[in-house]
C-alpha positions as CSV (number, residue, x, y, z in Angstrom):
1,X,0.0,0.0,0.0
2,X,1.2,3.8,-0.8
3,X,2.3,6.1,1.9
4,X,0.0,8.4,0.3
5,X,-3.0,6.3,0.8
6,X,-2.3,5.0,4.7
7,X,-2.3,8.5,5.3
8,X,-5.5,9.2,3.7
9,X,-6.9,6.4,5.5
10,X,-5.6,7.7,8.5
11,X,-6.7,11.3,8.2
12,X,-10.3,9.4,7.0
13,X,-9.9,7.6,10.4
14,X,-9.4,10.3,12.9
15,X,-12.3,12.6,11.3
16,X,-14.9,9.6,12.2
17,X,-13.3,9.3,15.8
18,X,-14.2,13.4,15.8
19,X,-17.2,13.8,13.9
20,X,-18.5,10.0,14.7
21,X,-20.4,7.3,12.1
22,X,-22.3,8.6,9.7
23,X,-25.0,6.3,10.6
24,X,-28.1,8.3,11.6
25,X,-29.8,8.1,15.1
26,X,-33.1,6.5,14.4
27,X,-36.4,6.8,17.0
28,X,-38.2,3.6,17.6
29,X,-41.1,5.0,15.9
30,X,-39.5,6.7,12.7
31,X,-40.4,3.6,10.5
32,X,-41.1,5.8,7.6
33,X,-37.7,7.6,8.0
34,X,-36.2,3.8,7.8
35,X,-38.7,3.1,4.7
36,X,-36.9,5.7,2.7
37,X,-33.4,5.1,3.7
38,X,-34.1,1.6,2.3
39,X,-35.6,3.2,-0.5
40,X,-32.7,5.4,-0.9
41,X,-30.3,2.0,-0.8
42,X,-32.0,0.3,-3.5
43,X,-33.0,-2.8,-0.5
44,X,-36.2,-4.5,-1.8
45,X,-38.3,-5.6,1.8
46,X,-37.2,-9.0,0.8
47,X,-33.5,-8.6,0.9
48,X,-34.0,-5.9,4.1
49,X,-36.0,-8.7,6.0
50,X,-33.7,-11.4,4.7
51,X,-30.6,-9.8,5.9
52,X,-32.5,-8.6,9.6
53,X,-33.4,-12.5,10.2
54,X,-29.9,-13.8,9.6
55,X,-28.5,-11.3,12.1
56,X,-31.4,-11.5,14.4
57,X,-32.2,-15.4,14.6
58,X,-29.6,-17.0,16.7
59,X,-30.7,-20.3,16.4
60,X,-30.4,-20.2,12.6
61,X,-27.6,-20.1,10.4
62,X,-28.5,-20.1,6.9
63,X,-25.6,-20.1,5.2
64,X,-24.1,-23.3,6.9
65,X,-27.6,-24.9,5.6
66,X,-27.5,-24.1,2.0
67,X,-24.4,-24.7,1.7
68,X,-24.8,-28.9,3.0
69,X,-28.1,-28.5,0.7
70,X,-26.1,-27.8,-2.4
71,X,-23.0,-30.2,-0.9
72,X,-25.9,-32.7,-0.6
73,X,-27.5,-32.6,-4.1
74,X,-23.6,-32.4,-5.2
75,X,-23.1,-36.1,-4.0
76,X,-26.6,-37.1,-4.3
77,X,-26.0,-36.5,-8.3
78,X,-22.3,-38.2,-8.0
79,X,-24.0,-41.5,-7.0
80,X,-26.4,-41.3,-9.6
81,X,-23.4,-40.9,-12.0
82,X,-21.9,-44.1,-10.4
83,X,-24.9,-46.2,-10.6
84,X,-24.8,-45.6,-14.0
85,X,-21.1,-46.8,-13.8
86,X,-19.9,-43.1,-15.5
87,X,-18.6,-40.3,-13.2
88,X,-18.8,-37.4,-15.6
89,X,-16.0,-34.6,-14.8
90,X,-16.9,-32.5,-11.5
91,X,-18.0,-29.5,-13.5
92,X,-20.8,-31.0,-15.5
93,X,-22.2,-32.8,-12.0
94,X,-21.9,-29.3,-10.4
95,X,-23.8,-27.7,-14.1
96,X,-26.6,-30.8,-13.7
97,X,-27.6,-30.1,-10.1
98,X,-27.4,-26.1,-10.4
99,X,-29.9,-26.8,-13.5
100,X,-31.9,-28.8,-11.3
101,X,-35.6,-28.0,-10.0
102,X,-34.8,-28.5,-6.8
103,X,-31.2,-26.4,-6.7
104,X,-33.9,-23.5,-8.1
105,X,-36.7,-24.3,-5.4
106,X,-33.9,-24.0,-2.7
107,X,-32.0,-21.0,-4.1
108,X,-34.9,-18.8,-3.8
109,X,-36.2,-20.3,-0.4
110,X,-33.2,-18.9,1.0
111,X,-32.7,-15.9,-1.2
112,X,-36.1,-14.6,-2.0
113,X,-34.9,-11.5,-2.9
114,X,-32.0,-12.2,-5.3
115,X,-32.2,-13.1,-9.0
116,X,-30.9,-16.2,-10.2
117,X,-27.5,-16.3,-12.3
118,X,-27.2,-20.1,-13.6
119,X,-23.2,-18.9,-14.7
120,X,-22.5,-17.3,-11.0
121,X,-24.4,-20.8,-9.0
122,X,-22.1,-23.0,-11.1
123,X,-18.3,-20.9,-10.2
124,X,-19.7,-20.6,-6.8
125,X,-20.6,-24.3,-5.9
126,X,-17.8,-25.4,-8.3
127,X,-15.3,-23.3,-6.3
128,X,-16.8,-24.3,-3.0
129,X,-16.2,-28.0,-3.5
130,X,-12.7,-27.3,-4.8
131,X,-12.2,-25.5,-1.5
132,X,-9.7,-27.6,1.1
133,X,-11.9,-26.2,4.6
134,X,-15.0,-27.7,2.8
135,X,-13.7,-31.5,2.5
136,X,-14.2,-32.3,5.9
137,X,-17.9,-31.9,5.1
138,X,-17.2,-34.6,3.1
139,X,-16.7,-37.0,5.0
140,X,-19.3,-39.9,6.2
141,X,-22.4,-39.4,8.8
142,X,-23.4,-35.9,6.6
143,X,-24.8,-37.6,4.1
144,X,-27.8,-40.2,3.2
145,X,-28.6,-41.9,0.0
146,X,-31.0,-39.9,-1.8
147,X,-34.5,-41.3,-0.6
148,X,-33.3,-43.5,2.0
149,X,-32.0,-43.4,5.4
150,X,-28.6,-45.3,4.7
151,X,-25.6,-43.3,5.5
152,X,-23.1,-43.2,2.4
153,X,-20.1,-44.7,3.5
154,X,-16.9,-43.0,3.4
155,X,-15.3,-45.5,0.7
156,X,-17.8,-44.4,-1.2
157,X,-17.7,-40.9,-0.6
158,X,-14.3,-41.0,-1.7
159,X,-14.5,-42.8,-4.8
160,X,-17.4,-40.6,-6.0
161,X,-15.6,-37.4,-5.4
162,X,-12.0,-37.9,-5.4
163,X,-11.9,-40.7,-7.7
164,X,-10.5,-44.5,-7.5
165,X,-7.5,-44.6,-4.8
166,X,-3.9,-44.7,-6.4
167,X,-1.6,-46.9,-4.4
């Protein structure tokens, strides 16, 4: 970073520790005040109340639980490959469940508000699987065959998503 722009950032700094945020002082009655901020932000009620419950419900966390429902119909559609004895590469699995009904169904359950990019789901859940953090949700007791309730054991786990074993 420039010299010229820590001490921007710093001058930036100490005029908020002087003036304070900008963030106005709202009554608990000024609702139509808060209406036309939100108005003024471009926030549609569905992304405002959206992004109030996630912060607000502590007994929910919603983007732990769709990311294990699109990890789930991820290997749900990687055993379907395998019972018809042909794992196709990762990417087309990760295109065929973002094109699914269902992937659709849950996207807007949880995101009501947004609009759907087929492109931007398939990077994003592509990316995610790719992710080292996320393989220790892949590992057996997350997941059930689809329409059962047998667990999916770990040797198969592994063979539908990292391939046969090289010894």
């Amino acid at each position: 970073m420039a010299k010229k722009d820590i001490q921007k950032d710093q001058l930036r700094i100490e005029k908020i520790f002087k003036l304070g945020p900008k963030t106005p002082k709202i009554g608990h009655k000024d609702w139509d005040f808060l209406v036309y901020e939100l108005k003024k932000l471009k926030v549609s009620p569905g992304e405002a109340y959206r992004i109030v419950a996630e912060k607000k419900d502590k007994t929910s966390n919603a983007r732990f639980e769709w990311k294990m429902f699109r990890f789930t119909m991820f290997v749900w559609e990687r055993v379907r490959e395998d019972k018809n004895l042909f794992l196709k590469p990762k990417i087309d699995s990760v295109r065929a469940v973002v094109s699914s009904r269902m992937y659709k169904k849950f996207f807007y359950g949880f995101f009501p508000d947004l609009e759907f990019d087929h492109e931007k789901e398939v990077k994003l859940l592509n990316k995610l699987i790719a992710e080292k953090p996320q393989k220790q949700f892949f590992t057996e007791g997350y997941y059930k065959y689809e329409g059962s309730n047998k667990i999916i054991p770990q040797k198969h786990l592994d063979h539908i998503l990292w391939g046969p074993k090289k010894e």
